[in-house]
C-alpha positions in Angstrom: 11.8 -29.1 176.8 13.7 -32.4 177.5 12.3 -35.6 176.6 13.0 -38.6 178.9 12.0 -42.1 178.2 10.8 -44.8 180.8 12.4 -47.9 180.3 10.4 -50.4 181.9 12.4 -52.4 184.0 11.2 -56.0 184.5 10.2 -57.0 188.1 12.1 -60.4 189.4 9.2 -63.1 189.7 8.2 -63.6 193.4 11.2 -66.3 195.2 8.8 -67.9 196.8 6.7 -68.4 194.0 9.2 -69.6 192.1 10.4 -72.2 194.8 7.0 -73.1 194.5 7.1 -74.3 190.8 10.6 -75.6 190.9 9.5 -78.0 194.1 6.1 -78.7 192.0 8.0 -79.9 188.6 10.6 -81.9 190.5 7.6 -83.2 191.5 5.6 -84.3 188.5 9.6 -85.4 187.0 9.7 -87.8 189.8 6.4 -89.7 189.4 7.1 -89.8 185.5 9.8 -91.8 186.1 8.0 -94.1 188.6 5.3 -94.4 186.0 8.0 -95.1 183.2 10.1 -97.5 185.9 6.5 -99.4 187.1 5.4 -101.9 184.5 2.4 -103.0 186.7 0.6 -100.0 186.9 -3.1 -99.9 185.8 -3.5 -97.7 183.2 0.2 -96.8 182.5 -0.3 -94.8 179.3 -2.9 -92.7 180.7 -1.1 -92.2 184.0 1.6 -91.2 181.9 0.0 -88.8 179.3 -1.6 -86.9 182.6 1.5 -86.6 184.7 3.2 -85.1 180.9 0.4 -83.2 180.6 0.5 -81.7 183.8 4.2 -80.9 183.7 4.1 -79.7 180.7 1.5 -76.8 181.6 3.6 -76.4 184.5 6.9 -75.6 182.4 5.1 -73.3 180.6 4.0 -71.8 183.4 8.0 -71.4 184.8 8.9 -70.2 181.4 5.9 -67.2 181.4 7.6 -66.3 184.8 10.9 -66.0 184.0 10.4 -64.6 180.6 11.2 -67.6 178.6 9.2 -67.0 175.3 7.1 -70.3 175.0 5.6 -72.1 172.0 2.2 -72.9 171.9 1.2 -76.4 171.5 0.4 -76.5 168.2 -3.2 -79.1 167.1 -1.6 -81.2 165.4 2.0 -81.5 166.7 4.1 -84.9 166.9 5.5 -86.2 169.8 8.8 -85.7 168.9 8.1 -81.6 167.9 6.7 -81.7 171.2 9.5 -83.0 173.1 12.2 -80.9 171.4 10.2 -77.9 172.6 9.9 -79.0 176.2 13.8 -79.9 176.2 14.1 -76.0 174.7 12.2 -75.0 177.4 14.2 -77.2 180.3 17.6 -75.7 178.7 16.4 -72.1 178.6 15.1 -72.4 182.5 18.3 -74.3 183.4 20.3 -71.2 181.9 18.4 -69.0 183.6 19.4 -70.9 187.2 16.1 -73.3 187.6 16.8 -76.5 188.7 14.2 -79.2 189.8 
């Protein structure tokens, strides 16, 4: 009796889905820069922590899909641990072919 292993081959993430979260965190990367560029705008700090935020979840979200091994945020993290891991992230994707 032959034994034969399964390799389990990894299915490539949905293109349209993809598109979808490329287009999304072009998004969110463009309105951090108008709330960065705006110096009149109510709340700027919180704008800006919420847009962050949100495209931070988002990258993390990219990087489950195309199998980039994430971080999690730790409680207490610094701002600048935090952004060397979201640059991590942005390098791995951009290897990968993601642009935004």
């Amino acid at each position: 009796m032959a034994w034969t292993f399964r390799t389990r081959t990894r299915r490539a993430p949905d293109p349209l889905v993809t598109l979808r979260l490329q287009t999304r965190l072009g998004d969110l990367a463009s309105e951090l820069r108008h709330v960065e560029e705006d110096p009149g705008l109510y709340a700027r700090a919180h704008h800006w922590h919420a847009v962050q935020s949100a495209y931070d979840a988002l990258l993390r979200e990219a990087c489950r899909l195309a199998g980039v091994p994430t971080e999690a945020a730790p409680l207490r993290a610094t701002e600048h641990s935090v952004a060397d891991e979201r640059l991590r992230e942005e390098l791995e994707l951009s290897s990968r072919g993601w642009s935004w």
